[in-house]
N, C-alpha and C positions, 0 to 999 in steps of 0.2 A: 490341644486336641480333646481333652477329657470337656472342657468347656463347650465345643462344638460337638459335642455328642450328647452333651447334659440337656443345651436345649433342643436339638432334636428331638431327643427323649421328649422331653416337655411339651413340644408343637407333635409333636405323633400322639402323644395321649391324650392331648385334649380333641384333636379333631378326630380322634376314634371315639371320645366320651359324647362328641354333640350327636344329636335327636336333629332329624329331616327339619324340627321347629326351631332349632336354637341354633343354628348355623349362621355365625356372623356375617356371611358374605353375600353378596345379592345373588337370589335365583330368581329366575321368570316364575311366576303362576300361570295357569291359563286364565286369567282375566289380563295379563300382559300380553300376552300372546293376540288374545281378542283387539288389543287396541289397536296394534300393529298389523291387522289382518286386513283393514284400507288399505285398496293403494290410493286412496290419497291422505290417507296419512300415511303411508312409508315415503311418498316422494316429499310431503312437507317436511317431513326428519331428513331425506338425504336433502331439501334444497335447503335447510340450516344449516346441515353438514359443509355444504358447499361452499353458501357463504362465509363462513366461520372462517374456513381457509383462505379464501379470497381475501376478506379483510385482513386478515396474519400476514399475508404476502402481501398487502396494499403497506400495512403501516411498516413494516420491513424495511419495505424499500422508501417510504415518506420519511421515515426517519434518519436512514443512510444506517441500518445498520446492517443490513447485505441486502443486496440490491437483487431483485426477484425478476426471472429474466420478462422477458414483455409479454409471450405467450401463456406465463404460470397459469392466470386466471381460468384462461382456456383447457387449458389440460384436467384443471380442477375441473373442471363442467365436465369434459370428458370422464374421468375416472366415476364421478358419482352418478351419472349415467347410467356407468356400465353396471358402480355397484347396484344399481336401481331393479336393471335388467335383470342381473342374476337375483338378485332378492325376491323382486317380486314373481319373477315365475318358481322359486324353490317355495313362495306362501300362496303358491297356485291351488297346492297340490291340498291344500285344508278347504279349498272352498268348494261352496255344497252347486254351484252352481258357476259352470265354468265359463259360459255367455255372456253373462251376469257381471262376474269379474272381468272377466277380456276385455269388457265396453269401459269399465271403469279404471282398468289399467293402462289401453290406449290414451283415452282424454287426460291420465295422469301425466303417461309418459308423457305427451304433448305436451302439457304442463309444465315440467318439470324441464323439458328442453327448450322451451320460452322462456323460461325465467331465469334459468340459469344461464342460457345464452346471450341473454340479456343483461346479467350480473354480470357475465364475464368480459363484456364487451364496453363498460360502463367500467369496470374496476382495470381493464389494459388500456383500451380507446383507438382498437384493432376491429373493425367488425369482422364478421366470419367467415367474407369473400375472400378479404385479406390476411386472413388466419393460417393460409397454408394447407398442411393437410389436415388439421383440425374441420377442415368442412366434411372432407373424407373421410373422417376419425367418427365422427356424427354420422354420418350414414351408415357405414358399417356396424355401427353401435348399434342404430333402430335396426337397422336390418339382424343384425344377434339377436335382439331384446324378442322380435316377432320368431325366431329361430327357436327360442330357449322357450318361449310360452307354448309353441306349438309341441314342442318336444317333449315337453312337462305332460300337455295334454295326451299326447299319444301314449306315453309309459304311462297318465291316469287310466286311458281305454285299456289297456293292455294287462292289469291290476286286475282291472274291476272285470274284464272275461274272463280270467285263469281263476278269479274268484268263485266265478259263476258255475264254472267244468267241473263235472265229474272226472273225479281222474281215480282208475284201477289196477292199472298197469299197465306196464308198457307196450306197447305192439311186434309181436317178433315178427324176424323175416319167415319167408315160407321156404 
């Protein structure tokens, strides 16, 4: 016990002694931030994402060493999709122009559900008519992703007019 208390002690002292600059661990700057503020570079990072897994489950199962059921691939395209959606409309809300971004977040999503669609159809040898409800999975996705952008947008308007208001108090009743 005195030993698991000793380096406690020890891991509490030192990360109360680091300085914002000597912090061993990764933080974002906002020049990280800036990179990722594309969406098409966020769907290029989620369509590596995607692959990466794909491949993990291809060589899984080429190898025998647990065997990946047939639709993995697809569910993988499905998930980083979705994470795509909620991403990039939660890095909606940084940008200076919301038109702007929407055009380039469409043709990303597009993007990114062609390619991946296409990985994952290429890494099963299912295509997506035959996928089940994976086609259905797809649609509801896009239709979120336009859901969650629009949503983002309206709590933006909604921000930026309560920003705008005088407010003095309340209104009473008469």
């Amino acid at each position: 016990m005195a030993v698991h208390d000793a380096r406690l002690t020890l891991f509490l002292s030192h990360h109360a002694s680091c300085t914002a600059n000597s912090v061993p661990y990764a933080v974002m700057k906002e020049s990280d931030y800036k990179k990722i503020d594309s969406p098409i570079a966020q769907a290029v990072v989620i369509l590596a994402g995607a692959l990466v897994l794909m491949v993990c489950g291809w060589l899984l199962t080429v190898t025998g060493i647990y065997p990946a059921e047939p639709l993995f691939a697809w569910s993988i395209a499905a998930a980083f999709m979705l994470l795509y959606a909620m991403l990039n409309s939660l890095m909606s809300l940084r940008s200076d122009s919301f038109a702007k971004y929407w055009g380039r977040s469409m043709y990303s999503y597009l993007g990114l559900a062609l390619c991946s669609g296409s990985a994952a159809w290429m890494f099963s040898g299912i295509p997506l008519r035959d996928a089940g409800t994976y086609r259905w999975i797809y649609i509801v996705v896009t239709v979120g992703f336009l859901v969650f952008l629009s949503m983002v947008n309206f709590m933006k308007k909604i921000v930026q007019f309560a920003e705008r208001e005088e407010w003095n108090e309340p209104r009473r009743k008469r």
